[in-house]
C-alpha positions as CSV (number, residue, x, y, z in Angstrom):
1,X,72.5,81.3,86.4
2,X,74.2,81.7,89.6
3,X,77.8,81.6,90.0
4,X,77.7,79.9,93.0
5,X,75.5,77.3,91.6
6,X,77.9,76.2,89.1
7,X,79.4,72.8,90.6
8,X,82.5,72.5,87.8
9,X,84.2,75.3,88.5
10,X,87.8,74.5,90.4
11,X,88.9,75.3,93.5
12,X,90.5,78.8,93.8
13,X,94.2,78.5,94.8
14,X,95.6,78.8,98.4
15,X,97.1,81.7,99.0
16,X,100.3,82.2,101.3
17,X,99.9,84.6,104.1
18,X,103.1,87.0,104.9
19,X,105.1,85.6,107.6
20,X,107.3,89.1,109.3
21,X,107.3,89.4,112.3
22,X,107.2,92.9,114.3
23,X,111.1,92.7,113.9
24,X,110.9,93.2,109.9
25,X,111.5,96.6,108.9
26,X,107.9,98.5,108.7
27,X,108.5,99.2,104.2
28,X,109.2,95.0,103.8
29,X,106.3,94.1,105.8
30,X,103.9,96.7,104.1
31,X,105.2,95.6,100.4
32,X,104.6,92.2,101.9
33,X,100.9,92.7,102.5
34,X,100.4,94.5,99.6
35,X,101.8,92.0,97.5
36,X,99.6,89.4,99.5
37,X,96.1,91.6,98.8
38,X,97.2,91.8,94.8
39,X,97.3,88.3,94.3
40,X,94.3,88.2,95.2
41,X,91.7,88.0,91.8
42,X,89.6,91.0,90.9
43,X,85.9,89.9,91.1
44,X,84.4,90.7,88.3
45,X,81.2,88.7,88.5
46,X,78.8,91.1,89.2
47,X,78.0,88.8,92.3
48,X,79.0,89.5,96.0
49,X,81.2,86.7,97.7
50,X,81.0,88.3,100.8
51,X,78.8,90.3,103.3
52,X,80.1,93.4,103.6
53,X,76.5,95.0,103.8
54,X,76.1,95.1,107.9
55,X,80.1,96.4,107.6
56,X,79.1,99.7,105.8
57,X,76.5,100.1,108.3
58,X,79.1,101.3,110.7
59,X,78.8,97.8,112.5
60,X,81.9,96.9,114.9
61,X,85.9,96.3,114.1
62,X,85.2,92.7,114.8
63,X,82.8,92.6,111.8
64,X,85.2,93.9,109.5
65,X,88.1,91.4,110.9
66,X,85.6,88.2,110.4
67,X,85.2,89.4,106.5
68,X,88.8,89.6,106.2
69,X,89.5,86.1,107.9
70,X,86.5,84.7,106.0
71,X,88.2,85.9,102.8
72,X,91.7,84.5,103.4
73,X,89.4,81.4,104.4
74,X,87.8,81.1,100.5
75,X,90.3,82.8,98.7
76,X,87.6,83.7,96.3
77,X,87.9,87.0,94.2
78,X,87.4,90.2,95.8
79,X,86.4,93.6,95.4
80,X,88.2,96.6,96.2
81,X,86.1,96.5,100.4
82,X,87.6,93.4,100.9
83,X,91.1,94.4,99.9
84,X,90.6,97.4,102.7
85,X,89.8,94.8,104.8
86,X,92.4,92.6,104.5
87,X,95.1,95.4,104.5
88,X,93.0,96.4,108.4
89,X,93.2,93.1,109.6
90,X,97.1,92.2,108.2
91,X,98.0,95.5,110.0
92,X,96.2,95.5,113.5
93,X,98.7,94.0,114.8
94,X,101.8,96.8,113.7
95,X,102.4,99.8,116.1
96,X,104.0,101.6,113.6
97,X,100.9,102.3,111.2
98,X,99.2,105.6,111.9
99,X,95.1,105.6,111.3
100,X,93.1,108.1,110.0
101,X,89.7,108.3,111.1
């Protein structure tokens, strides 16, 4: 049977999202997201809560950022993709954080 089939299983918890602004030193701010992703469940299902398919098809940015919205959305467990995308889309928005290709 499908997981998401099952009709008794409860609501997964709302999680809080960090709140520092650009003002907060760059270490608390990246602890705080990092604490954020971990409490975040593991998904250990075997079964995908999200599309990340067309992402690792080198779709768009924008793709990666609606995942990563979607999953704050549900709060459902996720797999180690969707914790990279959360960490992208909770640090677009710092100048401070050097990409690597």
């Amino acid at each position: 049977a499908s997981i998401k089939s099952l009709s008794d299983l409860p609501c997964p918890p709302k999680l809080e999202l960090p709140r520092l602004g650009n003002s907060a030193p760059p270490g608390t701010r990246h602890r705080s997201i990092q604490k954020y992703i971990e409490s975040f469940e593991y998904n250990f299902t075997g079964e995908n809560f999200f599309n990340v398919k067309g992402v690792r098809q080198n779709q768009s940015l924008f793709r990666v950022l609606e995942v990563a919205k979607r999953v704050i959305r549900d709060a459902l467990p996720i797999k180690c993709v969707e914790a990279v995308y959360l960490g992208i889309y909770l640090t677009q928005s710092m100048p401070d954080i050097e990409r690597l290709p």
